[in-house]
Every structure is written in C-alpha cells, then in structure tokens.
N, C-alpha and C positions, 0 to 999 in steps of 0.2 A: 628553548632549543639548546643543546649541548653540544658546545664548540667540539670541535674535532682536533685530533692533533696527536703525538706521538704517547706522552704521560701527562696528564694534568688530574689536579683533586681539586674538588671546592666542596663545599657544602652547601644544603640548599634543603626549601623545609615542602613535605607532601604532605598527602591525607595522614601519613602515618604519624608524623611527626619530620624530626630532621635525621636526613640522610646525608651521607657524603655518597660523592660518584667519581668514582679512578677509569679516568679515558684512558685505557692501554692500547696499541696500535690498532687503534679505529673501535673497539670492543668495548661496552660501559658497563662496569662493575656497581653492583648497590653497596654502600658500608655503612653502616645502623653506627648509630651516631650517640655514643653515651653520655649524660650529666649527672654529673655529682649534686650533691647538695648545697654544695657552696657555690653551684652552678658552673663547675668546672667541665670541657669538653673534649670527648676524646673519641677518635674515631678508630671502632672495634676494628684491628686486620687479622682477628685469629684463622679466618677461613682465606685469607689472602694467598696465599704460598699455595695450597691445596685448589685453589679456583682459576689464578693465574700462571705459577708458576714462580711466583716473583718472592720476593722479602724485601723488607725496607731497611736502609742503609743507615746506623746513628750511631755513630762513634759517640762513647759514653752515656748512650743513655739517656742525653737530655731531652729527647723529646719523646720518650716511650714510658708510657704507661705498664708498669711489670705487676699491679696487682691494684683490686678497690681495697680501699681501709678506713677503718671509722675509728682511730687512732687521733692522727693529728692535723692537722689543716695549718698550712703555711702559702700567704698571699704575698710575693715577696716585691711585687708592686709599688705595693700599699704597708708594708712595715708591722703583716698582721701572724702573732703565731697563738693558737689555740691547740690545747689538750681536751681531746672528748666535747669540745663547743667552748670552755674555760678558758678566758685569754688570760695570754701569760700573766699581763700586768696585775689582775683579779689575784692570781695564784702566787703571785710575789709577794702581794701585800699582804694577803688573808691565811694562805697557805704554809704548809711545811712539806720538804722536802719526802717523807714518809709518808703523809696524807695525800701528795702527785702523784707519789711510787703506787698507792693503793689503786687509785681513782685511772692511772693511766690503764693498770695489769688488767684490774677487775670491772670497769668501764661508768662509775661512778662515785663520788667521795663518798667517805666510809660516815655511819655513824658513828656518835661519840662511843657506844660500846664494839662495832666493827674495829674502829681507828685502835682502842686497848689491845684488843683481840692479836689484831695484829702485831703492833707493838713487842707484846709479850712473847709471840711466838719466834721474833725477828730476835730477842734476847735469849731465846730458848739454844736458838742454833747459833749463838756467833761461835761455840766452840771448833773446834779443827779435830776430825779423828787424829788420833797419835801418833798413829801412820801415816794420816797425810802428811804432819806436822816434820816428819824425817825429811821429806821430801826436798825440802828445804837445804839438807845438806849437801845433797848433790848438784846445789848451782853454785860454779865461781862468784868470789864475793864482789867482784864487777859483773857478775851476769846483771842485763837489763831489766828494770823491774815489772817492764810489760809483757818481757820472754815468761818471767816465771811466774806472773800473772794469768796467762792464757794456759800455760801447762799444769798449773796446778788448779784450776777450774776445771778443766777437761778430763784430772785427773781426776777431781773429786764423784766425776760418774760412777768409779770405781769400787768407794767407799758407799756407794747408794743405789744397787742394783736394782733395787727395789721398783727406782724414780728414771730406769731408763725408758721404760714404756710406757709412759702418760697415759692413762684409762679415764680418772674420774678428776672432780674439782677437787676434792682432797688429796690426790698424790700431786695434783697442779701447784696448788698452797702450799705445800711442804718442800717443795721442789724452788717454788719462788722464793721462801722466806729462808731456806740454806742460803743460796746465791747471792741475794743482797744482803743477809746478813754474813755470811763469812766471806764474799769479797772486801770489807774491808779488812780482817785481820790477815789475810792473804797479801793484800797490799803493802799496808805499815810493814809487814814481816819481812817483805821484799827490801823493803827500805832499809829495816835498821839489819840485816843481812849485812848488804855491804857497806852497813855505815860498824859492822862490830858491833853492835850493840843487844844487848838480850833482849828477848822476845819478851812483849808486856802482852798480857791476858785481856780479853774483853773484859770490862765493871759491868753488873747486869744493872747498876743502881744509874747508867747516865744514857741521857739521850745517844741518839743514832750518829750524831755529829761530832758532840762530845768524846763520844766514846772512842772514836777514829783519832781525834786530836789527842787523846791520851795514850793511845796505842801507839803513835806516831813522837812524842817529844816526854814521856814519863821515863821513869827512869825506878830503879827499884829503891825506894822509902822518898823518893820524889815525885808525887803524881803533877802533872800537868794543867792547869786551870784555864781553861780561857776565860775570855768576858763573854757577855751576852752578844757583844757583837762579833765576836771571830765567830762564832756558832753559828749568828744568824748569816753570816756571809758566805758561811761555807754550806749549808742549808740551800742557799739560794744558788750558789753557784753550781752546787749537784742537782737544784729544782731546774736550773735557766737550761740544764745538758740534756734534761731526761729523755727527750725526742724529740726528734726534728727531721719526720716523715722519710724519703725513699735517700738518704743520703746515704754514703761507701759501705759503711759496717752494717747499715739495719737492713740494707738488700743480702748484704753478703750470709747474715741471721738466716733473712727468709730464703735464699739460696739453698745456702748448708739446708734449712729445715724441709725443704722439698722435699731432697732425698729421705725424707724421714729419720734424719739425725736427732739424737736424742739434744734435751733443751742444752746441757753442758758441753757439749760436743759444739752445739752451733753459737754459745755463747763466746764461746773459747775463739770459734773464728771470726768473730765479729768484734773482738783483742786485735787481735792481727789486721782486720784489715784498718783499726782505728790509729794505730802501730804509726802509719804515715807520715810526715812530715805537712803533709798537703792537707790532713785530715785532722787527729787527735795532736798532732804535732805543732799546730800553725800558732799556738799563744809563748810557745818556746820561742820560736821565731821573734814573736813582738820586744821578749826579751832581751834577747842579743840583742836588737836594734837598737833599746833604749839602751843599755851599756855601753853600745857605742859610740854614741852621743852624749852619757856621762861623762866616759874617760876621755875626750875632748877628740876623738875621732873624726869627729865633724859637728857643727853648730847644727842647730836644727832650721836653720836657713840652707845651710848648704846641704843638707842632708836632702831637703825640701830639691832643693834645684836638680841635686842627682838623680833624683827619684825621675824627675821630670827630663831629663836627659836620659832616662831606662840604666843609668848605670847601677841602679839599685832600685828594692821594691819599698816600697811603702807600708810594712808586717801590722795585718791588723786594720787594714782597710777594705772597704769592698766585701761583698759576699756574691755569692754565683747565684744565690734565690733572690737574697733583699735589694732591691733596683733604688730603694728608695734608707732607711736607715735599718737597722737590726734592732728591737726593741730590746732583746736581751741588756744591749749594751750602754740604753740606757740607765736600766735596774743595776748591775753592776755598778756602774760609774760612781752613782748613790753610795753603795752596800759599801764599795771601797774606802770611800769618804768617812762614811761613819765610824768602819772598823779601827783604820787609822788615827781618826780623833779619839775612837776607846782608848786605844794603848799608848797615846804619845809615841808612834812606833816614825819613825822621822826616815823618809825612803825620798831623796829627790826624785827618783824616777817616776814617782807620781806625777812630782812639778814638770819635770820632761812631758810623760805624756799628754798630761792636759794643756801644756802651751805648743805640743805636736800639734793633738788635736785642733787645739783652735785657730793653729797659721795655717792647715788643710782646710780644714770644711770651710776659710774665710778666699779660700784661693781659686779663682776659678778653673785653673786645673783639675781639680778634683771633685767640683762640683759637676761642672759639665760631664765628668764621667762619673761623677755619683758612687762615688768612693767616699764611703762613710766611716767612723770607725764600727767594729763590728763585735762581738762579744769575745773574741779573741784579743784584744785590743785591752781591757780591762782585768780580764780573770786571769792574766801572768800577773799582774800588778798584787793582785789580791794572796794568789795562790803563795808568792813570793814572799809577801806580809806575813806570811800564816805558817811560815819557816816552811813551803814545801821546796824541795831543789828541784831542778830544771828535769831530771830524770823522770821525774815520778808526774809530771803534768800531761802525759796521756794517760797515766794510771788514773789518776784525780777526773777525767772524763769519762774511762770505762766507768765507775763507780757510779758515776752521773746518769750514765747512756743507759744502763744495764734496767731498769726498769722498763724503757722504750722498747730495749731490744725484747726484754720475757713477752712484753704485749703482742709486739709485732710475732715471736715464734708461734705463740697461743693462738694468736689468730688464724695465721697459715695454717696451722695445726687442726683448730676446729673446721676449718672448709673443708668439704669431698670435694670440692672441686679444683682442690689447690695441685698441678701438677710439675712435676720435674720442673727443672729451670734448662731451661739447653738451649740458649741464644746460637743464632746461626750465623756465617761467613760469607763477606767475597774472597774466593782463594784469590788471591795474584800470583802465587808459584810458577813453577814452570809447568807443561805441558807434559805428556809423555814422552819418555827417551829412555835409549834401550842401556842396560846393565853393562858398563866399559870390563872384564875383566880386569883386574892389578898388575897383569904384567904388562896391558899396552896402557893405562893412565899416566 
C-alpha cells in the first residue's frame, strides 16, 4: 500500500523492474527508474513537468542527472575515478598523457600504429595561421592568459571553416588534433606576451610535453631541456585533468553544444567557465596559503587552528565528489617527489605542505569531516617547480581538460536525441503591477 500525503517519492521494484512513485496531492505518478552500469540510479522526470505540472527544485545541480555518458565514472565514496572502464591509477603508471587524450576522444587505446598516427598529425598542426598569430597583438601585455586563451580558440573557427560543421570522423580528427595540438602554442604565447619575450615555434622533433616546456622557458639559441621527470610530471598532471565527468566547464561544453555550436565555439566556453576561482582556479589558492605560512604569516599549527575557527579555509582540502580521498592526489604527491629529487630543485613549500598535510589527515577535525588533501593540493606544488607562475595554472588545466571536453562535445554531438539545454525556475519576483508614469514615481 502507498502512503498518502501531500509529496513523497520512494522507490520500489514490480513486475517491471524498479519504479519510483511521486504521491502529489493524493494522485500517484509512475517514474521508470534508470541504472547505469556501474549501477548507478536515477529516477527519469523528463515527462514530469508535462504530467504534473510540477519541476524539481536543485540549486546547482547536485542532484540531477543532465545527460547518460560512457566517458568517465567517478565513485567519490570510495576514491574511484576511471576513463572509458581504465582507473586512473592503471593509466598513471602505464599511460601517457596522448594515449588518455586518444582512448578518452575515440573510446579505446590506440594501437602502437593508431598511437603514431596520431602523434604525427598532432605535430602536423601545432602551427598557428599567421593571422591567427597577429591576434596576439591586440591583447594588453597584462591581458589574462585565460582571456586570450578562450578568444583565440574560438577564434581559430575562423581560420577553419571547413571544421564548423562536423559531418564525418575525418573532419572530427582534424578538428581534434588542431585543438590539442595548437592549444599549447596559444597558451605559452599567452605567457611569454606578457612576460616580453618572443614567440618560440613548436620542434616537430620532441614530445607533446616537451615541446610545451620549450615553448614555455626557451629562449632564441637557448632551447629548454627538461629531465625525464619534469616531462613525466607534467604528462601526468594533464593525464590526472583530462576528465572528471559532469563538473562546471564540461556541462557548460555540452550546454554550449546543444545549441549546435561548433566544437571551438563550445571549447572556448568551457575556458570560461574553468576561468573560476572555485574551479580551474582552486591549486592557485593552495598556493598563496602555502606562502603564507612561508613568510611566517602563520605557523602551520596556527594556521591549522584558524582554519578550525572558520577564519580561514584549508586550500586544497576536501572535494565535493571524493567523500573518502581523491586518488589523483595521491599520483601527484609521487610525481612531485620525484620531479624535485631530478633537478635538486630545493622549494620548502614542498616541506610546508607535506607536514600541512600530515597535522590535517592526523587531526580529528578534518577526518571526521573527510577533508583530505585533493589533487589541487599538489599540482600548484608541481606546476610551481616547472617554472609555471600563478597566472597561467588554469591555463595549465584547460590543456589537461580539453581532451574530456572534445569527448564530452562528440558525444552530445553524435546523440539525435541530445536536445537544447534550458533548465527552468521558481520565479520569486514580484506579482503584476501596473506601469507608474515618471512624473508621479
């Protein structure tokens, strides 16, 4: 029997399978009840609004389901994040950062001739038309480097008309491999803009990583070297970004992409919405913290205390999915270590944060609320090591993201059944009220 009463939902399993049943004033609605593969549950209200009259109320999103995808699975429970069924930890150790990029767009790892394939054509395009290349002049040399990041992606549709209408898997390919490959020379060029420094050219002759770190710190009859471990760190740390299922920017992707925006158009606002502070922004944060707990600001006991008196946050702690630890941040923690032991590169804020970390997770404060450190927490450490400045560490994420995001637009993209995105409101305004002429207000 089915309680009575004004709204209630439960679920509950028939002949069918399992249903949910929404009591609205006295009336019982059926809601067919969907599972994922990972045996996730969500209960369909597309015909809701249309049957009752109603809609359901969820500031942010956190508990709505805005699309299915066989992208990425994040259990954040249990501390689990997988690409295409691949946990991360598999893909850290075995993986490169371009073979995630492939396997995430195209939905499996490449063979050893697909993996070249690719490769090659990713070297093909790191150039800039020459005109996009001007582009560059009309931003102040403090313009932000995420501003001219997203506008010269967005602009580059321009130079590619060809690739505004996606038809087939080859203008998809060519389409991919512009993006991730000339978003890095877009980036660095952001950088050394306002750092005065002239524009260094892609080397077709070095890796994907590489080749970013010599665009980024070469110099003309000075190229740039790293070791194997800045590489693999930076590798990992664009491998640890590449996706991480319905978060700010890859909704805002598949948003933008409803409307049937072309992929640069929705790449471009998926920059922006990563732009954040709260989002592509938050390992900036961890930074300032640790510096100010360098320059003797506050010991890390009392930093610790304030935190727990709310007069300050804890940057780098806690995640809003992972209830349990963030695995990314374990892989980092690693990658950091080792990079650092390459180059003799001598940072206390290293020392800061791993004796932060260790007075938190040892504190019951922050266990009981399961406040871990989180992948944020580490990749300012790394990215810092690797001579990037504070500026350029949402840029250093788009670069990351931007594989996840082409996945996610490709997908949307191939559904017929993907439609507009247009979430709906409770007005609170005011009522009607009649037009005051301006000479009696």
């Amino acid at each position: 029997m089915i309680p009575r009463g004004n709204t209630m939902l439960k679920e509950t399993k028939d002949a069918k399978g399992k249903t949910a049943y929404l009591i609205l004033d006295g009336t019982t609605y059926e809601l067919p009840v969907i599972v994922g593969t990972e045996n996730e549950h969500a209960i369909d209200i597309r015909a809701l609004r249309k049957d009752t009259g109603h809609i359901t109320y969820d500031p942010g999103f956190g508990n709505t389901g805005a699309c299915s995808s066989a992208i990425t699975f994040v259990d954040g429970e249990n501390g689990i994040l997988r690409y295409r069924g691949y946990s991360i930890e598999e893909l850290a150790a075995n993986s490169s950062f371009i073979e995630t990029a492939y396997m995430l767009i195209f939905g499996a790892l490449p063979t050893r001739e697909e993996r070249q394939q690719f490769r090659d054509l990713l070297s093909d395009q790191e150039l800039l038309h020459e005109g996009l290349r001007h582009h560059f002049d009309g931003f102040p040399s403090a313009g932000h480097p995420m501003a001219i990041l997203s506008a010269v992606i967005n602009a580059m549709g321009c130079y590619h008309p060809d690739l505004l209408e996606i038809e087939t898997d080859e203008e998809f390919l060519r389409a991919t491999a512009k993006i991730i490959s000339k978003v890095r020379t877009i980036a660095t060029w952001s950088f050394r803009k306002g750092q005065g420094l002239p524009f260094m050219y892609p080397d077709p002759k070095l890796s994907y990583c590489r080749n970013f770190l010599h665009m980024m710190h070469s110099i003309p009859y000075k190229q740039f070297d790293p070791t194997d471990e800045q590489e693999r760190a930076l590798s990992l740390f664009f491998l640890l970004h590449a996706d991480h299922e319905q978060n700010c920017s890859c909704s805002t992707v598949r948003m933008v992409q409803s409307t049937e925006a072309n992929l640069f158009a929705s790449v471009s606002a998926g920059i922006c919405a990563l732009w954040g502070r709260l989002h592509g922004g938050a390992n900036a944060g961890v930074v300032t913290m640790l510096e100010q707990i360098r320059d003797g600001e506050a010991s890390i006991s009392e930093y610790i205390e304030r935190v727990k008196k709310k007069e300050l946050k804890l940057m780098g702690f806690g995640h809003r999915i992972y209830k349990s630890f963030d695995p990314r941040a374990k892989i980092l923690r690693k990658a950091a270590h080792e990079m650092l032991e390459s180059t003799g590169y001598q940072d206390p804020m290293l020392d800061i944060a791993l004796e932060l970390a260790d007075v938190a997770m040892n504190d019951e404060y922050f266990t009981e609320r399961k406040l871990y450190p989180n992948v944020d927490f580490y990749s300012g450490i790394i990215l810092r090591a690797l001579g990037i400045p504070v500026n350029m560490f949402p840029v250093m994420f788009a670069i990351g993201r931007m594989p996840g995001w082409i996945a996610h637009w490709h997908e949307a993209h191939a559904d017929s059944t993907t439609r507009i995105h247009r979430p709906r409101q409770i007005y609170i305004g005011d009522t009607p009220r009649p037009y005051i002429p301006i000479d009696k207000r």
